[in-house]
SEKE-61909 format. One record per residue: residue number from 1; x, y, z of N, C-alpha, C, O in turn; residue in one letter. Coordinates in nm, 3 decimals. Atoms other than C-alpha are relative to their C-alpha. Layout:
<sites>
  seq      n_u      n_v      n_w     ca_u     ca_v     ca_w      c_u      c_v      c_w      o_u      o_v      o_w  type
  NUM        X        Y        Z        X        Y        Z        X        Y        Z        X        Y        Z     A
...
</sites>
This chain:
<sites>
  seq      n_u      n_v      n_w     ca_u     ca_v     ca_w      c_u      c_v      c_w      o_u      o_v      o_w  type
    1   -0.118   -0.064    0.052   -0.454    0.996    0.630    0.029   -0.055   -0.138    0.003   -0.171   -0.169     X
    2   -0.029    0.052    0.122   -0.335    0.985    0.281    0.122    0.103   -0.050    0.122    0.225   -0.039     X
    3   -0.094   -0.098    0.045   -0.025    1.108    0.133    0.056   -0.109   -0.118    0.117   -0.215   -0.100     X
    4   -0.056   -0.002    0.138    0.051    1.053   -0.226    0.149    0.060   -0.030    0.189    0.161    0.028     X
    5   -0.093   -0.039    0.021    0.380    1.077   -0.383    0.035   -0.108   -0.167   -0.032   -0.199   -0.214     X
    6   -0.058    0.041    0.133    0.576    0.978   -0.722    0.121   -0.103   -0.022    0.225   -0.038   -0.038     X
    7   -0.073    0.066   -0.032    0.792    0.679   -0.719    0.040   -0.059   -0.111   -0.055   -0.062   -0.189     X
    8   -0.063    0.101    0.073    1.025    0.455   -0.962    0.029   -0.126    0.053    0.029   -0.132    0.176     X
    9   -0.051    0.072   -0.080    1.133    0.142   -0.898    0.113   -0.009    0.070    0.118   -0.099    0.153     X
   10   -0.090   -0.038   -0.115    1.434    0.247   -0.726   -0.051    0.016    0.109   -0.025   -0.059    0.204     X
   11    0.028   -0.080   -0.078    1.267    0.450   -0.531   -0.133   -0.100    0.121   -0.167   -0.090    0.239     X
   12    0.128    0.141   -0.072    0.978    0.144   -0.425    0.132   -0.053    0.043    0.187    0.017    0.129     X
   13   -0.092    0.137   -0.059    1.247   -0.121   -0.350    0.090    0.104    0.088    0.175    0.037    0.147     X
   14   -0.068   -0.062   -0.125    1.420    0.201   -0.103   -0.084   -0.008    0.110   -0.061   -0.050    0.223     X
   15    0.073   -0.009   -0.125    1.128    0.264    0.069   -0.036   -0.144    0.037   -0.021   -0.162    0.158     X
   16   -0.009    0.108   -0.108    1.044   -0.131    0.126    0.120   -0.053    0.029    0.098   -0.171    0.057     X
   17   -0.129    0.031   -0.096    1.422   -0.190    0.261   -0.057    0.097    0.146   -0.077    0.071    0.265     X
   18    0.062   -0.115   -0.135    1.298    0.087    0.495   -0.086   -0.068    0.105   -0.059   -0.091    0.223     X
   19    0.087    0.085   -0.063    0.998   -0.097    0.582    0.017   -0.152    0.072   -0.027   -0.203    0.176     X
   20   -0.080    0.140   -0.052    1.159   -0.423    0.625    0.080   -0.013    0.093    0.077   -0.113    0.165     X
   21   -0.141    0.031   -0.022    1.496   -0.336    0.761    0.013    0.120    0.152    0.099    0.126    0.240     X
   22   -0.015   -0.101   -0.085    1.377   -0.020    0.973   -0.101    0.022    0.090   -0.069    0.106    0.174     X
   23    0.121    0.037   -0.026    1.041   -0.082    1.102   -0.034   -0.137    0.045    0.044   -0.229    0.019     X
   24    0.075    0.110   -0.041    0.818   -0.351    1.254   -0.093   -0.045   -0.049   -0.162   -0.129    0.008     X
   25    0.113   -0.018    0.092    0.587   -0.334    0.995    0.004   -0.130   -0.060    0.113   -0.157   -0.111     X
   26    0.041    0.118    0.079    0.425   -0.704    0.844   -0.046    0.065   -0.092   -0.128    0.155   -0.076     X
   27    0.083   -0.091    0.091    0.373   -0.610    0.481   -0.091   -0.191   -0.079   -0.047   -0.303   -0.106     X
   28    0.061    0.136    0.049    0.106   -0.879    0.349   -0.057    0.062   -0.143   -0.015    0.167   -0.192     X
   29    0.074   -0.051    0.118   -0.134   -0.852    0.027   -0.078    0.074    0.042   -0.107    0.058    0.160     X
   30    0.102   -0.051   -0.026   -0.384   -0.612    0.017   -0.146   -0.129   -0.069   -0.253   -0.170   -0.024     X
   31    0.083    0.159    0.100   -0.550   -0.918   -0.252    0.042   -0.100   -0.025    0.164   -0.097   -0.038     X
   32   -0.083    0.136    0.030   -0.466   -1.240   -0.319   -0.051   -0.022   -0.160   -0.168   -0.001   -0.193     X
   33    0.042    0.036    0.105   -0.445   -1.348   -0.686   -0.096   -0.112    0.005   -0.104   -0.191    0.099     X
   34    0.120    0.114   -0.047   -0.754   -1.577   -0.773    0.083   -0.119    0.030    0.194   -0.168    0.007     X
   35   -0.038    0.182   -0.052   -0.766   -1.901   -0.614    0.082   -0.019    0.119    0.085   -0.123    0.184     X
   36   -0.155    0.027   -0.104   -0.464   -1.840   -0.366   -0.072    0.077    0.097   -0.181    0.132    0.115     X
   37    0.040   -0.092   -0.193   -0.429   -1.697   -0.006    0.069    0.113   -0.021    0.088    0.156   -0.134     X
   38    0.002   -0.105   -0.033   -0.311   -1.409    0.132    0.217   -0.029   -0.011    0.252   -0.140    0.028     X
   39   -0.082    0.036   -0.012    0.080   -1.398    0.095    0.105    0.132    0.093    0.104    0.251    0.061     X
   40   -0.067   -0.096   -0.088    0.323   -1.219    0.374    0.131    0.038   -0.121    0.154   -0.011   -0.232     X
   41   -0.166   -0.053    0.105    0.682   -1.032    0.219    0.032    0.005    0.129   -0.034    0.049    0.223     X
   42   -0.102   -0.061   -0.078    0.971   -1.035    0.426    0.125    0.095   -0.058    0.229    0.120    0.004     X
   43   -0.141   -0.078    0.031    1.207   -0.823    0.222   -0.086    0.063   -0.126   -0.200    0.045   -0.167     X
   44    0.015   -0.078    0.095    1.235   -0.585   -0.048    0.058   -0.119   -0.177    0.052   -0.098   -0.298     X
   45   -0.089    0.045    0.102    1.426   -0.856   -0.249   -0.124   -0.125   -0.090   -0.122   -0.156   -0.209     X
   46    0.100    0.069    0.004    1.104   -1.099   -0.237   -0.141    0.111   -0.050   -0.229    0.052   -0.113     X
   47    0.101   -0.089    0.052    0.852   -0.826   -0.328    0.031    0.000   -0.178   -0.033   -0.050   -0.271     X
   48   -0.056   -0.025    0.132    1.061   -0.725   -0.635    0.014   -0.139   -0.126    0.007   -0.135   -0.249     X
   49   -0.023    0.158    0.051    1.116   -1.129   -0.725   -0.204    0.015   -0.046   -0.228   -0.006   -0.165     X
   50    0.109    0.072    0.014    0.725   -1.165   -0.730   -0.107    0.135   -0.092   -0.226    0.110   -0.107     X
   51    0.073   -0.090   -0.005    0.592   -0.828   -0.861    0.070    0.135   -0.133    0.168    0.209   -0.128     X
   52   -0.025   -0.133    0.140    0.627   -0.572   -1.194    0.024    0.092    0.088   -0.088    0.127    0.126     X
   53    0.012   -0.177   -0.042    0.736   -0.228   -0.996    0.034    0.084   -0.112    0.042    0.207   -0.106     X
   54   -0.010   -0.158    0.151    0.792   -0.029   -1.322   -0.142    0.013   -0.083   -0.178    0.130   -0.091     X
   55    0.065    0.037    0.038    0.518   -0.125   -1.492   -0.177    0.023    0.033   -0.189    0.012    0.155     X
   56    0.122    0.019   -0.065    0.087   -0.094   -1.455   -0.062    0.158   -0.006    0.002    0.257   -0.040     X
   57    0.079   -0.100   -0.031   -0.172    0.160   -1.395    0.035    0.044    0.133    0.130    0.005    0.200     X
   58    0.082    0.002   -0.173   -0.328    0.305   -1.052    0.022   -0.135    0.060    0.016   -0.245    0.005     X
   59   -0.033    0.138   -0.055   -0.242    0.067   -0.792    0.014   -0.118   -0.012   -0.043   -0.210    0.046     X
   60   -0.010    0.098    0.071   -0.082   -0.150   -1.010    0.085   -0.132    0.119    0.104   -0.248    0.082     X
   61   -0.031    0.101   -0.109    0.071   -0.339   -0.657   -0.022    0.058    0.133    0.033    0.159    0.177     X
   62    0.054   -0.056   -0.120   -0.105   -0.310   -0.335    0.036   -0.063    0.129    0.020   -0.184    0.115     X
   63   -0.027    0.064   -0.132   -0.014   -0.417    0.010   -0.074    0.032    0.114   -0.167    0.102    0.076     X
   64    0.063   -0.028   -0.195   -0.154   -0.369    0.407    0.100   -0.036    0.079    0.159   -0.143    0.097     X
   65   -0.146    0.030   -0.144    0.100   -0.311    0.683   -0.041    0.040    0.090   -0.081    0.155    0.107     X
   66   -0.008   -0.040   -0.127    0.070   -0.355    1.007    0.081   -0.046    0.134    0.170   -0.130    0.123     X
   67   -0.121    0.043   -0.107    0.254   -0.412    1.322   -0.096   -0.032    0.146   -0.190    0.044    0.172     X
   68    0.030    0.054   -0.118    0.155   -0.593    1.661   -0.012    0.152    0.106   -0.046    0.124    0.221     X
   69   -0.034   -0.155   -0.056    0.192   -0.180    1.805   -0.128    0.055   -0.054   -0.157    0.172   -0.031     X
   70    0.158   -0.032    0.061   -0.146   -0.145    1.642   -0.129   -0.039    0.063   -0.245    0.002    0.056     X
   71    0.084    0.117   -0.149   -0.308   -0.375    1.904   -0.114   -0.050   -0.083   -0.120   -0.172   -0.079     X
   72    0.095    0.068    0.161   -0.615   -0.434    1.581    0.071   -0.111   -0.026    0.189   -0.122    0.006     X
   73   -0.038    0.150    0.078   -0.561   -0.768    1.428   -0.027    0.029   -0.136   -0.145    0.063   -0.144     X
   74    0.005    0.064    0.127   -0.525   -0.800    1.033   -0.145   -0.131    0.049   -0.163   -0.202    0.148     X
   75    0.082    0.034    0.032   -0.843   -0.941    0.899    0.008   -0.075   -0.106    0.003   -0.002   -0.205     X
   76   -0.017    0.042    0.116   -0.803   -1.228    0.633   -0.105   -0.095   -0.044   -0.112   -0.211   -0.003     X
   77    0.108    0.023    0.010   -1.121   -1.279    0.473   -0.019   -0.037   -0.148    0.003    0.034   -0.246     X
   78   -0.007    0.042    0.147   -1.187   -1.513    0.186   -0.121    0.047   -0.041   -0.216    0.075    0.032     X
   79    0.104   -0.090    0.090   -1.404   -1.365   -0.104   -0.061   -0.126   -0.096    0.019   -0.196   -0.159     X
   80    0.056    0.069    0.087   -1.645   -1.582   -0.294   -0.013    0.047   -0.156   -0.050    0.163   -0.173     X
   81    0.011   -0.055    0.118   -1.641   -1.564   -0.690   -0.081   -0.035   -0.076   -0.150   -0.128   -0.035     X
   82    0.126    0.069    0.063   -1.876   -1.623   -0.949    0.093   -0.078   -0.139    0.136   -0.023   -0.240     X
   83   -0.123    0.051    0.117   -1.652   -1.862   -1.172   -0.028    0.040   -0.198    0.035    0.028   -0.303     X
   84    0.072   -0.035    0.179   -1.889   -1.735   -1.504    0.094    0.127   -0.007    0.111    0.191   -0.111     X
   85   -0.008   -0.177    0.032   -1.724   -1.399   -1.418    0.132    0.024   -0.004    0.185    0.112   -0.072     X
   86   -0.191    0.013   -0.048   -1.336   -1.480   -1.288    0.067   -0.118   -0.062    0.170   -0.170   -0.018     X
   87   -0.113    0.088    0.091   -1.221   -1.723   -1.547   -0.043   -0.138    0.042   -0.009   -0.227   -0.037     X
   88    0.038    0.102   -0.064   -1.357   -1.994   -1.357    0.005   -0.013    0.131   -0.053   -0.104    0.190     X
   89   -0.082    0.004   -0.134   -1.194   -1.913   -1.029   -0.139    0.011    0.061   -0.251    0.030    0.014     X
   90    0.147    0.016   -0.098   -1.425   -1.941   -0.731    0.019    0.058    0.121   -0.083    0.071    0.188     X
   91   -0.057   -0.119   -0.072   -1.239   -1.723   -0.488    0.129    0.072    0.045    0.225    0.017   -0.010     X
   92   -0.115   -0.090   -0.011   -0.968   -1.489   -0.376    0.026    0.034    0.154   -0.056   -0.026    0.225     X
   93    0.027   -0.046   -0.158   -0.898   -1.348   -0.008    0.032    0.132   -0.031    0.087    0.163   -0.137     X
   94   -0.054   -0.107   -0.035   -0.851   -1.010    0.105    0.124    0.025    0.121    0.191   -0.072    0.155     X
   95   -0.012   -0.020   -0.159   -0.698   -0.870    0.429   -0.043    0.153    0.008   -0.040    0.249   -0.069     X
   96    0.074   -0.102   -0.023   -0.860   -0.641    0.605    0.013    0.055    0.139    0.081   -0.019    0.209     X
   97   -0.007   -0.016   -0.102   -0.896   -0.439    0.920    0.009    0.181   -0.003    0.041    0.247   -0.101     X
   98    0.044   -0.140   -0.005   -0.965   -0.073    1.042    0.080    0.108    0.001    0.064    0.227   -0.024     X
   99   -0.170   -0.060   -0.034   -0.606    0.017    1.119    0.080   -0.022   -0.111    0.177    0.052   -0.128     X
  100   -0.100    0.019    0.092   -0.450   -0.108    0.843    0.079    0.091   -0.073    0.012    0.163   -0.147     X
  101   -0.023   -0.158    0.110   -0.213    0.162    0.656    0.042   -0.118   -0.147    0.123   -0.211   -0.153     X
  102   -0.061    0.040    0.126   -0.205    0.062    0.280    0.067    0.081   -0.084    0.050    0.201   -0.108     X
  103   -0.157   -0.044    0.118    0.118    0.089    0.023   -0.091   -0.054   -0.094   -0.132   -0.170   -0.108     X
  104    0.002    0.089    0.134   -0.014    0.116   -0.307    0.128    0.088   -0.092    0.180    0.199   -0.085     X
  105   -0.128   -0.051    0.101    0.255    0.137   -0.583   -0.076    0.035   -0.123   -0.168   -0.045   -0.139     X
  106    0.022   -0.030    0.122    0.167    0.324   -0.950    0.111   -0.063   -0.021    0.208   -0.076    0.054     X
  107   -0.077    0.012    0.114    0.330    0.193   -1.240    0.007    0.100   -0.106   -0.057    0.204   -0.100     X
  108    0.020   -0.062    0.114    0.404    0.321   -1.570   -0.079   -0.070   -0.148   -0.048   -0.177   -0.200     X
  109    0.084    0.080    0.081    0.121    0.274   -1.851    0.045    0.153   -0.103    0.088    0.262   -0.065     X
  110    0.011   -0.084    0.138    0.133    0.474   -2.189    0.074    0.141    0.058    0.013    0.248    0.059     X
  111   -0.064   -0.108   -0.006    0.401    0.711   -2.080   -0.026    0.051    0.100    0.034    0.157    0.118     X
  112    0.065   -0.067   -0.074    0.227    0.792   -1.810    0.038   -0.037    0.179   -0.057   -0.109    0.209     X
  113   -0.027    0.050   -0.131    0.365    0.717   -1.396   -0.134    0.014    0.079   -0.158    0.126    0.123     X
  114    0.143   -0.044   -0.118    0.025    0.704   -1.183    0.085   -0.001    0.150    0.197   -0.034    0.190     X
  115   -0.063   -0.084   -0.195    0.062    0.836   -0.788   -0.003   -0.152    0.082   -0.098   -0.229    0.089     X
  116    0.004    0.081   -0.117    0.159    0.590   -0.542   -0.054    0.075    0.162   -0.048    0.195    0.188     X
  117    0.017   -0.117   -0.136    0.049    0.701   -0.177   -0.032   -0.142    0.107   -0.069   -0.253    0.067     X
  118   -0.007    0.038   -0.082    0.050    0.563    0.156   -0.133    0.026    0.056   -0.189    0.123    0.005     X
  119    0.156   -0.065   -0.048   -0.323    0.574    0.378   -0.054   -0.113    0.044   -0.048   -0.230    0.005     X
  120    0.091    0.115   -0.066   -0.558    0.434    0.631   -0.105    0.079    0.041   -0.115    0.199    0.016     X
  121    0.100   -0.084   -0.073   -0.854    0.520    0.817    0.028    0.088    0.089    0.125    0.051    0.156     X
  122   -0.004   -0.042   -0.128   -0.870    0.773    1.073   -0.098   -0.106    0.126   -0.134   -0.224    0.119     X
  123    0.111    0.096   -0.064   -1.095    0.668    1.364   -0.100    0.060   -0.021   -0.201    0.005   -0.064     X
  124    0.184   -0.045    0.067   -1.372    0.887    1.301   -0.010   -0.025   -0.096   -0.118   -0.084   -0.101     X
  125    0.041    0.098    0.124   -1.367    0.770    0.954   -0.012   -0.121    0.030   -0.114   -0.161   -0.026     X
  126    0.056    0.149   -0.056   -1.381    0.408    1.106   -0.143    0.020    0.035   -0.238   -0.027   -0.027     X
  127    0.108   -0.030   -0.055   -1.635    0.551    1.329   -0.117   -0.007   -0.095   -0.199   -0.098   -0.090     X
  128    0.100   -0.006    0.117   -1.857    0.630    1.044   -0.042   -0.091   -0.079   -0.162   -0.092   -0.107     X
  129    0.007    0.070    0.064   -1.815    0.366    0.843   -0.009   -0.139    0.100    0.050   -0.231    0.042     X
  130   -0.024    0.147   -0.084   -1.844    0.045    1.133   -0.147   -0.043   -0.054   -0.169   -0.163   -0.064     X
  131    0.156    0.038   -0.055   -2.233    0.042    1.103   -0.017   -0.099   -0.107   -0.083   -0.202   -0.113     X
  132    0.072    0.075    0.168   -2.224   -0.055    0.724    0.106   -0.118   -0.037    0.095   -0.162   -0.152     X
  133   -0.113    0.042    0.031   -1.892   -0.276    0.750    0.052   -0.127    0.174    0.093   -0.104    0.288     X
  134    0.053    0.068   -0.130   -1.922   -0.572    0.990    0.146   -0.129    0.004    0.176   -0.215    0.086     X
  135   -0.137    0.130    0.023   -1.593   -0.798    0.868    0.133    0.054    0.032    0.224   -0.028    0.041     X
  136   -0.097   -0.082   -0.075   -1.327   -0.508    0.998    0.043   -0.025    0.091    0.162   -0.012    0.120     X
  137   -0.021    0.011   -0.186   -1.364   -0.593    1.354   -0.052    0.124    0.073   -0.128    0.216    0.043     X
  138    0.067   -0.153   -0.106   -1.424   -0.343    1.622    0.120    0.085    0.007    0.235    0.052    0.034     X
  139   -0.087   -0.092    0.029   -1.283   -0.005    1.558    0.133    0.001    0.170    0.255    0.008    0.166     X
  140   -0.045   -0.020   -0.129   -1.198    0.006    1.983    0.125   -0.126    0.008    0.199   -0.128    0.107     X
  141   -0.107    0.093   -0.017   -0.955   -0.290    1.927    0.151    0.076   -0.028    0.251    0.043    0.036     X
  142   -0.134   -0.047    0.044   -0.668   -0.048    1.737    0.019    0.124    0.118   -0.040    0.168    0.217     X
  143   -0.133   -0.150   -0.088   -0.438    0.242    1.894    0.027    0.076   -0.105    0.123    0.061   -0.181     X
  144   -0.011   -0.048    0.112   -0.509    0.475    1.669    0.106    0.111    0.003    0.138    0.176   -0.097     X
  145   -0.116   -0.084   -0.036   -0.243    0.685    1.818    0.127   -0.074   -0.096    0.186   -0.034   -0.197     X
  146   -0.088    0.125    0.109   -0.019    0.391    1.675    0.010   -0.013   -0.085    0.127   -0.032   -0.118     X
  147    0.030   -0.004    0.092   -0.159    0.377    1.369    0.023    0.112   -0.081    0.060    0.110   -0.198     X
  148   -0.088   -0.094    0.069   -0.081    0.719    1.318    0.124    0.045   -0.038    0.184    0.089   -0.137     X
  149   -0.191    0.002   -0.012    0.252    0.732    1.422    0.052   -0.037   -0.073    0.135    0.035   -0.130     X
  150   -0.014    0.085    0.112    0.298    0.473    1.198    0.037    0.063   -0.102    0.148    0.100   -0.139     X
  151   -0.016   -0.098    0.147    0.235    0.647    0.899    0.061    0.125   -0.035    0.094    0.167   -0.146     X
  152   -0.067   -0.144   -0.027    0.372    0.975    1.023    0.134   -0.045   -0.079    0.165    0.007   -0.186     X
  153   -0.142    0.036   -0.024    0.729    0.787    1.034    0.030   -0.033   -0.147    0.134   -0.007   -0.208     X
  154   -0.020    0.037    0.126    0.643    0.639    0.702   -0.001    0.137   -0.155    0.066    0.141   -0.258     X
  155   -0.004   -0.135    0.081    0.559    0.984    0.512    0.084    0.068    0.058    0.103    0.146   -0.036     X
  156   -0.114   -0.093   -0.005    0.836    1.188    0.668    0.137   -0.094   -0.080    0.206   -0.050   -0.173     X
  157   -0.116    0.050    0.092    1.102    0.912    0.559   -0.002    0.045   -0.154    0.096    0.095   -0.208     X
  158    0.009   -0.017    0.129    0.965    0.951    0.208    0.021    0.145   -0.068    0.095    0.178   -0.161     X
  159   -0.018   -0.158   -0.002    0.913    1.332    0.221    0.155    0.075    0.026    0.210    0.166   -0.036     X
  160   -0.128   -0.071   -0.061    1.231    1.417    0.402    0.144   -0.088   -0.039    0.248   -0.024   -0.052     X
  161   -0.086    0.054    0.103    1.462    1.145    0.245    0.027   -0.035   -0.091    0.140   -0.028   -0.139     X
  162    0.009   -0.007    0.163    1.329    1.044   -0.088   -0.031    0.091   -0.094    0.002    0.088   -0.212     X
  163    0.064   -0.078    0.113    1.153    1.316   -0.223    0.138    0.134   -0.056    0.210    0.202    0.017     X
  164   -0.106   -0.139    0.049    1.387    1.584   -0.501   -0.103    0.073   -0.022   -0.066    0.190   -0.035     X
  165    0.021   -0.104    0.086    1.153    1.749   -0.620   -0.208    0.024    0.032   -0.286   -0.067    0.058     X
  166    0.173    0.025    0.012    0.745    1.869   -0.612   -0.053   -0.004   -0.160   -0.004    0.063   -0.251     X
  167    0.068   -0.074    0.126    0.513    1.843   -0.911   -0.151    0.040    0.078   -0.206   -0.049    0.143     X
  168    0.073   -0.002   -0.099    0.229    2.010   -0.742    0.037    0.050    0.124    0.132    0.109    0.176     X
  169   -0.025    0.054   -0.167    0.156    1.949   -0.415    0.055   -0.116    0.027    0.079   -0.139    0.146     X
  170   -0.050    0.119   -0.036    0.297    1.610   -0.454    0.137   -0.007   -0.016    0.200    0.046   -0.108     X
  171   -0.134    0.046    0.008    0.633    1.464   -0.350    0.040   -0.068   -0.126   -0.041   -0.153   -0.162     X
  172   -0.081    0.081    0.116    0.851    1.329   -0.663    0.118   -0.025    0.044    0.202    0.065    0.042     X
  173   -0.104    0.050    0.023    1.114    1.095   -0.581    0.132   -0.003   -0.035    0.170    0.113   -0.055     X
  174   -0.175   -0.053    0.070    1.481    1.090   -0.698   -0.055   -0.096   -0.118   -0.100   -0.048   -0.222     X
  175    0.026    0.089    0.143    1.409    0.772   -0.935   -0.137    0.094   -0.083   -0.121    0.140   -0.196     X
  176    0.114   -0.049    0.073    1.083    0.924   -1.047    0.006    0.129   -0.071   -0.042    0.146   -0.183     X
  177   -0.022   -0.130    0.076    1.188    1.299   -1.107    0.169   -0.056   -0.111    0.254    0.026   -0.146     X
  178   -0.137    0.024    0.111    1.497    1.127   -1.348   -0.097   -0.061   -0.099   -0.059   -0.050   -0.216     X
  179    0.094    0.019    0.078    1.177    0.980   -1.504   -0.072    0.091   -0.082   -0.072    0.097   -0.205     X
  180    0.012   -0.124    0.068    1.030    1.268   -1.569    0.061    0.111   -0.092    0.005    0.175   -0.181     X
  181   -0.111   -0.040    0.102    1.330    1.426   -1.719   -0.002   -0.065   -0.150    0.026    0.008   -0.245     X
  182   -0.016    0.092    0.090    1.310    1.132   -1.979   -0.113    0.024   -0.042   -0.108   -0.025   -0.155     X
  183    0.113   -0.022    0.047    0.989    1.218   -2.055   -0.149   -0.025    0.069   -0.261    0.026    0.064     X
  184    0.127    0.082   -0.071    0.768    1.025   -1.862   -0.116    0.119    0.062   -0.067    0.218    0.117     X
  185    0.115   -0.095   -0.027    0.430    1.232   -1.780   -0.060   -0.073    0.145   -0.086   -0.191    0.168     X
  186    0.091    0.034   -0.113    0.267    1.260   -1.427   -0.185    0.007   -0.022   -0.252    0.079   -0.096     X
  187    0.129   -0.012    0.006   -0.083    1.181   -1.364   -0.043   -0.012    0.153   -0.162   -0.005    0.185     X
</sites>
């Protein structure tokens, strides 16, 4: 599943109160900056403290949420670096796992807002992809019923309480379509 939509930072720091405050959802990193671990958020107020939301390209801040209702385990798997290539650094972690639904946030770069969107595997896309992908875990561990649900709950909130306006097929925000007004260009 994947559902794209157009967000400001208003409109980010609504939907993670949502996530935080309305949900069961652990939101962790999708990456860890070099050198460091994997770091959990408990609030919208701690995301915003540690993280540009106006700001950036394409998934200029990425996360993985999941909830114990997923029955899958989060996967946190350190990444080796080649320090000639990462500044010196020598590694990073991920988290990972087959169920995971990831939040990535667009920023704004040269006038421009890139698409934020919500999305995880299905299971036949797991399915497909287990043979070549061995650090996931086993697809039969999640509830992919769960996993959907999940995201269902998370794209109708956004759809049916944040979104004013379409450009497209895609949802635009309240903060984001007042962006647009101002000039700001979708991509």
């Amino acid at each position: 599943m994947r559902y794209d939509f157009y967000a400001d930072q208003t409109d980010k720091l609504t939907l993670l109160d949502f996530i935080f405050n309305e949900t069961d959802l652990q939101v962790f990193d999708l990456s860890s900056p070099y050198g460091q671990n994997i770091s959990q958020y408990k609030s919208a107020k701690e995301v915003s403290a540690r993280f540009d939301l106006v700001n950036g390209d394409k998934f200029a801040v990425t996360f993985q949420l999941w909830t114990p209702r997923h029955k899958g385990e989060p996967v946190f798997r350190k990444i080796d670096l080649d320090p000639k290539r990462c500044n010196g650094h020598t590694f990073r972690h991920s988290t990972d796992g087959w169920g995971m639904i990831q939040l990535n946030f667009g920023g704004v770069k040269n006038n421009i807002l890139s698409l934020s969107h919500i999305g995880h595997f299905s299971e036949k896309d797991a399915t497909k992809w287990q043979g070549t992908n061995k650090f996931n875990g086993d697809i039969d561990d999640w509830d992919w019923r769960e996993v959907q649900a999940t995201s269902k709950k998370l794209k109708q909130f956004i759809h049916n309480k944040l979104a004013a306006e379409k450009f497209g097929n895609t949802d635009v925000l309240l903060g984001a379509s007042k962006l647009h007004e101002q000039g700001i260009e979708f991509r």
